[in-house]
ZARO-518545 format. One record per residue: x, y, z of N, C-alpha, C, O in turn. Coordinates in steps of 0.05 Angstrom, whole numbers, padded with zeros to 5 digits, always signed. Layout:
! residues N
XYZXYZXYZXYZ ...
END
This chain:
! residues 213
-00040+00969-00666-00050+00953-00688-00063+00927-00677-00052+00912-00662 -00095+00923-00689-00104+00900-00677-00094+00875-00694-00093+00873-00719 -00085+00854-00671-00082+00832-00687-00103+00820-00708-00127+00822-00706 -00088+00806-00729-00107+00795-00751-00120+00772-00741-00116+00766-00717 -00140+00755-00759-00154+00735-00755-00130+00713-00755-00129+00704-00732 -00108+00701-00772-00094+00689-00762-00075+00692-00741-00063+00675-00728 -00074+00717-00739-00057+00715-00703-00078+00703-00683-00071+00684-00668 -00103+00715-00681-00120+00709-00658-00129+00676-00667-00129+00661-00648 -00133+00670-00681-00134+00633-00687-00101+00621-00675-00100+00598-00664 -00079+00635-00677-00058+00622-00663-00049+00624-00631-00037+00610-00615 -00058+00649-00630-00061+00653-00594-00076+00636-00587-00065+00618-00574 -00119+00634-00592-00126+00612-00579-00112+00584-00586-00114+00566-00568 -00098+00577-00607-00092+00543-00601-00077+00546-00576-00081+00531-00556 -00058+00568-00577-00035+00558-00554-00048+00566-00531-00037+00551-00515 -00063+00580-00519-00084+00572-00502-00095+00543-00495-00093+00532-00473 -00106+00534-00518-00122+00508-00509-00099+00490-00507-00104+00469-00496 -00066+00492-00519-00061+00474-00520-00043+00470-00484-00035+00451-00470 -00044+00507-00482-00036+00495-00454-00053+00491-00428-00043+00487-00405 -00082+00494-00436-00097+00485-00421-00100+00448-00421-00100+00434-00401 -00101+00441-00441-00088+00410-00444-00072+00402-00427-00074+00387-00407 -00050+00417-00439-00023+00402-00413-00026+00406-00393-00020+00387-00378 -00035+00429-00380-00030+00429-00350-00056+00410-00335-00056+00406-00311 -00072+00401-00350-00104+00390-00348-00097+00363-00343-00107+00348-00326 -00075+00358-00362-00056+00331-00365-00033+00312-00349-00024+00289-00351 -00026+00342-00329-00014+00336-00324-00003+00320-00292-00011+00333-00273 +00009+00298-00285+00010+00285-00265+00010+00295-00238+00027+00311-00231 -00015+00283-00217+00001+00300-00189+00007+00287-00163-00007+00271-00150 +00023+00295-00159+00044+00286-00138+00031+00274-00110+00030+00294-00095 +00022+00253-00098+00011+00256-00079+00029+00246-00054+00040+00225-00061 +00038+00256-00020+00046+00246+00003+00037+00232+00020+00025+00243+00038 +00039+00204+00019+00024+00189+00047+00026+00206+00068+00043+00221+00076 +00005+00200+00075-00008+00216+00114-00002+00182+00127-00009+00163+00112 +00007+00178+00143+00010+00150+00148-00009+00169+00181+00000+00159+00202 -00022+00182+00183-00036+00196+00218-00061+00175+00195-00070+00153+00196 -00063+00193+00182-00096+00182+00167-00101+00155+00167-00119+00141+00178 -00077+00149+00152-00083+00120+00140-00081+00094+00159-00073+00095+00183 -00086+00077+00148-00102+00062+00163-00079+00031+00151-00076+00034+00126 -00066+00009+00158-00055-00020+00151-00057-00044+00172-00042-00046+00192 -00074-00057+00166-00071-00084+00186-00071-00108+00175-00088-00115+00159 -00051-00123+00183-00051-00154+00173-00062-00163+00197-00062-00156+00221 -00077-00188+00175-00089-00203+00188-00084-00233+00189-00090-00248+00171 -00073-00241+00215-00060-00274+00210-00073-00285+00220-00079-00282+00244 -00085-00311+00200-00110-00337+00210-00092-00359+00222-00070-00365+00213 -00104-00370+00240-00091-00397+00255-00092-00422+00241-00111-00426+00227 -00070-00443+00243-00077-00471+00226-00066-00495+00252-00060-00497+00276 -00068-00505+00235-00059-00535+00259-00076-00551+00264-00099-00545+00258 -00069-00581+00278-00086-00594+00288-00106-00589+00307-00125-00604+00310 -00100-00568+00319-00113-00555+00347-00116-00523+00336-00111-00504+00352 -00121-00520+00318-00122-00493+00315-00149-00476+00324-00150-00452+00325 -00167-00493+00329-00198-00492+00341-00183-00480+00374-00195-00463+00387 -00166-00488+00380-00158-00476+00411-00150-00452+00403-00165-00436+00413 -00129-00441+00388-00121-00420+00376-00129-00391+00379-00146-00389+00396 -00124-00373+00370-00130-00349+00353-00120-00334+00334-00097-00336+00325 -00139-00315+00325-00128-00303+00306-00100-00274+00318-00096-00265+00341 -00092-00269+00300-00071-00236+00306-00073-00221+00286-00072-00232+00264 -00076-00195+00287-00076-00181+00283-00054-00156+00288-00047-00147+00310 -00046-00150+00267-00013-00133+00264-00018-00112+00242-00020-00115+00218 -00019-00080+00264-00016-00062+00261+00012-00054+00245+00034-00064+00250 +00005-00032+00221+00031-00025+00213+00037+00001+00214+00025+00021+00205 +00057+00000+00227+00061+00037+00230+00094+00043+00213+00106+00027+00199 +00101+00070+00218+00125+00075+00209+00130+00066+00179+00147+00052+00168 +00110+00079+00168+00119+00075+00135+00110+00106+00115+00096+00124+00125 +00116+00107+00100+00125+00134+00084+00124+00126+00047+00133+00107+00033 +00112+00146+00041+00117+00138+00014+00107+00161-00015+00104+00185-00012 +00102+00149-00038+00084+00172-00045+00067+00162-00081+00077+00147-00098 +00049+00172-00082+00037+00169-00108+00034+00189-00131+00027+00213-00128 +00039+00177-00155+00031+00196-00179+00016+00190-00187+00014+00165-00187 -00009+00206-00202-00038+00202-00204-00043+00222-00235-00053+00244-00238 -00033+00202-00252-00037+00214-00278-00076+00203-00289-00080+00180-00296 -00096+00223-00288-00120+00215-00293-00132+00211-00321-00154+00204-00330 -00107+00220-00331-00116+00226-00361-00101+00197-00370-00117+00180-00379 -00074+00191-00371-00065+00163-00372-00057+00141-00342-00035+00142-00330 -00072+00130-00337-00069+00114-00312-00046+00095-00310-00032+00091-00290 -00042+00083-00339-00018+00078-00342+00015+00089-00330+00036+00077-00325 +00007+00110-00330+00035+00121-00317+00033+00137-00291+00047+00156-00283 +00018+00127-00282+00011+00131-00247+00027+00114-00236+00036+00095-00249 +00034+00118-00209+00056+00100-00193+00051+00100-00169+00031+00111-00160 +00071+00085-00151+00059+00081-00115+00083+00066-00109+00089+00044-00117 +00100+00084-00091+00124+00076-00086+00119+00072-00051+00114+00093-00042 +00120+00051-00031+00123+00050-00001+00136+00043+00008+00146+00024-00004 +00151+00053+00040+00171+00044+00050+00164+00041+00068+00147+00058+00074 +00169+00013+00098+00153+00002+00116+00176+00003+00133+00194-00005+00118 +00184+00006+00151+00191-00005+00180+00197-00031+00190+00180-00035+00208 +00212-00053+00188+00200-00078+00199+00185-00075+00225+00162-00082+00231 +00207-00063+00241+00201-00051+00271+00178-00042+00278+00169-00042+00301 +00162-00032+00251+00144-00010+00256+00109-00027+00257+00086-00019+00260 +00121-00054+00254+00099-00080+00255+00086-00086+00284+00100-00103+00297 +00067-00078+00295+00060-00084+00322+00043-00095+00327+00022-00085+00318 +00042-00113+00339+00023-00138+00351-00007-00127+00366-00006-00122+00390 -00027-00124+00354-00050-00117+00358-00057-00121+00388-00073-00139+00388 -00052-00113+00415-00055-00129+00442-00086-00137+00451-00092-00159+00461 -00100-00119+00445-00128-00127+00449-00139-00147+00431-00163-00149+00429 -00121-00165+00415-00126-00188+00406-00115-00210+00408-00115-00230+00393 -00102-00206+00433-00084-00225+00443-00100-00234+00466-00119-00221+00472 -00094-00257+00480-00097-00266+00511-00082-00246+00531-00061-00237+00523 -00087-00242+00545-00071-00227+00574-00043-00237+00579-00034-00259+00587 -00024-00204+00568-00002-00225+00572+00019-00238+00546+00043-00243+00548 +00002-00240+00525+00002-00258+00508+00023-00236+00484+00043-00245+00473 +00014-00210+00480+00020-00188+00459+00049-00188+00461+00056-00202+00442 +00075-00179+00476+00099-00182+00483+00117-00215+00470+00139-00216+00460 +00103-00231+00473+00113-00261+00465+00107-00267+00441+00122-00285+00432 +00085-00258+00423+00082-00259+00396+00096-00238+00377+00103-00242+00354 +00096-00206+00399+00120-00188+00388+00147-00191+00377+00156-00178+00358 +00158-00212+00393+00175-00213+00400+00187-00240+00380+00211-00241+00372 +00165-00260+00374+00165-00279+00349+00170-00269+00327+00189-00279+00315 +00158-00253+00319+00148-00237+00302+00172-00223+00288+00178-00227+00264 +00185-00206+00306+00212-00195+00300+00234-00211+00298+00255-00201+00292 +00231-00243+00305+00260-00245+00314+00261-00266+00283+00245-00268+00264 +00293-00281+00289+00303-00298+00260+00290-00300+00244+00287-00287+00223 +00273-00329+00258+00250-00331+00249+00229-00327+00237+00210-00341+00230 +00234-00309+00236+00203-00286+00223+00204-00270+00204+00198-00276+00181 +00214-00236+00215+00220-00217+00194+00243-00205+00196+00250-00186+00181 +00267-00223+00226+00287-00216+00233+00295-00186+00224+00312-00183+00206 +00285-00170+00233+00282-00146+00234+00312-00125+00236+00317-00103+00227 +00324-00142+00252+00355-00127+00256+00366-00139+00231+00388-00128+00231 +00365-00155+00208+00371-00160+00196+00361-00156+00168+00377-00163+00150 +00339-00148+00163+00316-00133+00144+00302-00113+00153+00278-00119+00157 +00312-00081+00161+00308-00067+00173+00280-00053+00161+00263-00042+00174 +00280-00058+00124+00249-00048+00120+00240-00064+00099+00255-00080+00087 +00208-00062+00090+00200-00068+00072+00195-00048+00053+00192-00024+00059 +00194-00058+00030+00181-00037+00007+00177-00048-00017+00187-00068-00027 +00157-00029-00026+00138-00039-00047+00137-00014-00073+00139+00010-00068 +00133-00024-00094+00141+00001-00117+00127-00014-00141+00134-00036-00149 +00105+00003-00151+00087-00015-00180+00109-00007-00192+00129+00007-00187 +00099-00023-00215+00108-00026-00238+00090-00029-00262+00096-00034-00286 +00064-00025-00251+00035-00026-00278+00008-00019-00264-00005-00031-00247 +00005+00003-00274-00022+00011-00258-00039+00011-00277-00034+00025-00296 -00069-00008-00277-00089-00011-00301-00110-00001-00283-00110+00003-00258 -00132+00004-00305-00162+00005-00291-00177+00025-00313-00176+00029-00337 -00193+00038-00289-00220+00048-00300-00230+00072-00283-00225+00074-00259 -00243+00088-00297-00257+00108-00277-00281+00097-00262-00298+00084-00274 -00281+00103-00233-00313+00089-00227-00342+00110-00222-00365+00113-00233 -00329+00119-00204-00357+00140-00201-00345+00169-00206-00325+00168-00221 -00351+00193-00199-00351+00215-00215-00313+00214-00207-00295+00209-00222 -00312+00219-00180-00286+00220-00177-00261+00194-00165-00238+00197-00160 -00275+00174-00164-00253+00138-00170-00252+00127-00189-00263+00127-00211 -00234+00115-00173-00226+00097-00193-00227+00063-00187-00229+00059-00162 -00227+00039-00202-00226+00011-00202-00206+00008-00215-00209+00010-00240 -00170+00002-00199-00151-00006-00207-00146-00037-00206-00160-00055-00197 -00113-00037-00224-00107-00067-00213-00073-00056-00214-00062-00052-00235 -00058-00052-00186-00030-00051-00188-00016-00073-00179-00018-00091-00163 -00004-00067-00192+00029-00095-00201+00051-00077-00194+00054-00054-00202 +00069-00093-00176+00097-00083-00174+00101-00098-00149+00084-00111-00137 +00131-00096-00142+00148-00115-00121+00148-00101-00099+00154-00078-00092 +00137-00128-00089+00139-00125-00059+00174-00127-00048+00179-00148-00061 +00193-00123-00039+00212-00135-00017+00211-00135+00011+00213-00115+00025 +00206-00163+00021+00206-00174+00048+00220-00195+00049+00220-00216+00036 +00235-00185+00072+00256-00213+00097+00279-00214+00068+00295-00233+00067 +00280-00198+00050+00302-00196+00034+00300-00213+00007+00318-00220-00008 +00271-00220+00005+00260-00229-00022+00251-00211-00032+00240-00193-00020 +00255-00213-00060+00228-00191-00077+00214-00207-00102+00224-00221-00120 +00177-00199-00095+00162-00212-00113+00150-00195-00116+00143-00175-00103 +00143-00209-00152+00124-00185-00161+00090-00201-00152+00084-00225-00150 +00074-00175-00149+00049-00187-00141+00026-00165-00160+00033-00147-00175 +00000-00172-00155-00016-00154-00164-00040-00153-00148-00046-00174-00135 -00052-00136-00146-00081-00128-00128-00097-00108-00135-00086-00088-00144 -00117-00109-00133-00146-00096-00146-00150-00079-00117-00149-00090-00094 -00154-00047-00123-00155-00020-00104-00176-00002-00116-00176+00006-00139 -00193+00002-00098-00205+00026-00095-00193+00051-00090-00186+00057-00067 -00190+00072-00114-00182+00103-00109-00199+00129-00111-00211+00138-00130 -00197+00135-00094-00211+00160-00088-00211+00190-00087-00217+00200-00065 -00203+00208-00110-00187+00234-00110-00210+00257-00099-00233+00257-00109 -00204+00276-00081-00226+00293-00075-00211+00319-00061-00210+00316-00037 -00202+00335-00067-00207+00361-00055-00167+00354-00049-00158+00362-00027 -00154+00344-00061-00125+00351-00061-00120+00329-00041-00096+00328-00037 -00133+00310-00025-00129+00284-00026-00141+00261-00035-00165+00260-00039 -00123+00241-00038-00122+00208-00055-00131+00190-00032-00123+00198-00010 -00147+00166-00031-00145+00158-00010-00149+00124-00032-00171+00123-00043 -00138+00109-00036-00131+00086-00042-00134+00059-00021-00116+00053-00005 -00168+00039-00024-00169+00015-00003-00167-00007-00018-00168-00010-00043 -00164-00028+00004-00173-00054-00010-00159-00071+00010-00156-00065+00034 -00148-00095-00001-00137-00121-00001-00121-00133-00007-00124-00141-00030 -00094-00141+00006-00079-00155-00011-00065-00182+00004-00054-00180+00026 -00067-00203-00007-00064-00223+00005-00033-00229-00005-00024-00219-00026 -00015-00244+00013+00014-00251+00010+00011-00272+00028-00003-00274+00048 +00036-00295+00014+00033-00325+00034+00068-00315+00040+00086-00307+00025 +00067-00320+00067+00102-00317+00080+00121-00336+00065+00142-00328+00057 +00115-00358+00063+00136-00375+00056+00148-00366+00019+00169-00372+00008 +00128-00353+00010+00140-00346-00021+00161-00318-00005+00168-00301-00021 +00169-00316+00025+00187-00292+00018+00206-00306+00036+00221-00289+00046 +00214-00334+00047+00225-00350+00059+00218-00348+00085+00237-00353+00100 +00195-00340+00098+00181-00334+00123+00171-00362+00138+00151-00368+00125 +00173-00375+00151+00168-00393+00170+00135-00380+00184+00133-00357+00192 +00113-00398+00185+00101-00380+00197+00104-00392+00225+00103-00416+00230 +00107-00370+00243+00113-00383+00275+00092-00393+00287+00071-00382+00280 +00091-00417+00307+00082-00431+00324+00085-00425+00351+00103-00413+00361 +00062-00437+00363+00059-00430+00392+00052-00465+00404+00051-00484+00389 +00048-00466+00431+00047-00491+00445+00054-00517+00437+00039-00535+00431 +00083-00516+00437+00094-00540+00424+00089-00543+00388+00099-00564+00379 +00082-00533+00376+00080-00532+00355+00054-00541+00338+00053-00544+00313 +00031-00547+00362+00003-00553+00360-00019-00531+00354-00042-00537+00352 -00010-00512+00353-00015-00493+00346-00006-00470+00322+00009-00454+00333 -00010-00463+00297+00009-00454+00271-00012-00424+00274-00031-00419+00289 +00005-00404+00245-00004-00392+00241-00014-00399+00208-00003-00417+00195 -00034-00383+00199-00027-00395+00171-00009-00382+00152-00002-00358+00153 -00002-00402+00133+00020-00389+00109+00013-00355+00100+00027-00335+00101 -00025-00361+00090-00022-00335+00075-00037-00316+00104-00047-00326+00124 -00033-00285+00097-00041-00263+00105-00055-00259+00091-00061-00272+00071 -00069-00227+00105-00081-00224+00085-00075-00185+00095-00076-00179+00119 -00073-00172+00082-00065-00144+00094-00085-00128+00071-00088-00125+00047 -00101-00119+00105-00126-00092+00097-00113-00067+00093-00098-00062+00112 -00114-00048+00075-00103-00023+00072-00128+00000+00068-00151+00000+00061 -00108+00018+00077-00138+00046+00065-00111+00062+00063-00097+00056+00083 -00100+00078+00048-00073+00089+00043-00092+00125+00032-00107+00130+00013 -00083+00143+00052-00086+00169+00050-00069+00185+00043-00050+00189+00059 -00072+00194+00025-00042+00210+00010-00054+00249+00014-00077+00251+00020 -00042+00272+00011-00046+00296+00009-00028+00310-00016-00003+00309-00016 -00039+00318-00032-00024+00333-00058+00002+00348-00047+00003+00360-00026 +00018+00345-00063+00040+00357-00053+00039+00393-00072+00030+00393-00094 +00047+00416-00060+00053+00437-00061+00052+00440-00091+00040+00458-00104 +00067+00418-00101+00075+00426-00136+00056+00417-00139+00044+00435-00151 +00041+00398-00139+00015+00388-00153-00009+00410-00154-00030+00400-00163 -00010+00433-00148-00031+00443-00143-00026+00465-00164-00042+00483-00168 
END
C-alpha cells in the first residue's frame, strides 16, 4: 500500500528536520600543539633599557580543545592547558650564554615559580562575533585566564578559520604580569627591567575529533 499525501508530507518534515539538527550540530575540535604555533613576547623598560633586549618565550607542552557551534557562536568554547615548565626561553634571542640565566628567572619564585604553579589554563566563558569570509570567522573571546595561581577574566579579538576538518584560530593577546602577582624580573643590578605587559602571539591548530565528523 502506497503511502498517502499526508504520510509523505510527514516523512519529508522529519527528514528536513533532521537534516537541521545534524547541520546544527556542534563539533568537537583537538589542539595539534606539532602545528600550532605560541610566543610571548617580552619588551624591555628601565632607565637603560636602550642597552637591553627584547625575549622571546616559546610555549610548548599545552593541550586542550574547542567547540565550534557555526550556526550559534554563542555556545562555542576553548578550553587550554599550559605547562609552566613547558615555557622556554627563545635562545637565538638571547646574547651568548645569556638563554640558561633568563630560563632559569623565569621559572623560579619570582616569576611563574613553576614547582609551585605547575600549569596555566584558560577556559571562555563568551564567544561573540561574525562570519568573515566564506569559511571564518571575526571573534571576540572572554574567559579566565589562571596564572602563578591568580585567575582573571580577560577578552581578545581572533581570527578563525574552519577548512577540511581543521580549525586554526590567530591573533593577539596582551596580559600585564603584575595583575597575576608577577614581578617582572630584572637583569644588571636592576638597570635593566622587563616590561609589565606581554604580549602573546598565537596561531592555535585544532583537528576534528572522530565524533565530529
Amino acid at each position: 500500500m502506497k503511502p498517502g499525501l499526508s504520510q509523505l508530507s510527514l516523512i519529508l518534515a522529519l527528514l528536513l528536520s533532521s537534516s537541521r539538527g545534524s547541520a546544527a550540530e556542534p563539533r568537537i575540535y583537538q589542539v595539534d600543539e606539532d602545528a600550532s604555533s605560541m610566543v610571548v613576547h617580552v619588551g624591555k623598560a628601565g632607565l637603560f633599557s636602550f642597552a637591553g633586549h627584547n625575549h622571546d618565550i616559546k610555549v610548548t607542552g599545552f593541550q586542550g580543545r574547542v567547540v565550534a557551534d557555526a550556526a550559534a557562536l554563542e555556545k562555542s568554547s576553548v578550553e587550554l592547558v599550559f605547562a609552566s615548565s613547558g615555557l622556554r626561553v627563545v635562545a637565538s634571542k638571547e646574547p651568548a650564554g645569556d638563554a640558561p640565566k633568563v630560563q632559569e628567572a623565569m621559572e623560579g619564585a619570582k616569576c611563574l615559580d613553576v614547582s609551585r604553579y605547575p600549569e596555566i589554563q584558560f577556559h571562555s566563558t563568551k564567544v561573540a562575533g561574525k562570519p568573515g569570509n566564506q569559511s571564518g570567522y571575526d571573534l571576540t573571546i572572554t574567559g579566565e585566564l589562571e596564572l602563578h595561581g591568580v585567575k582573571r577574566s580577560l577578552s581578545f579579538p581572533a581570527k578563525v578559520q574552519i577548512e577540511n576538518g581543521h580549525l586554526t584560530a590567530s591573533g593577539e593577546l596582551p596580559i600585564k604580569q603584575k595583575d597575576y602577582g608577577i614581578d617582572p624580573f630584572s637583569a644588571a643590578v636592576g638597570s635593566v627591567k622587563v616590561k609589565n605587559q606581554l604580549t602573546i602571539e598565537f596561531s592555535i591548530v585544532a583537528k576534528a575529533t572522530a565524533a565530529s565528523h
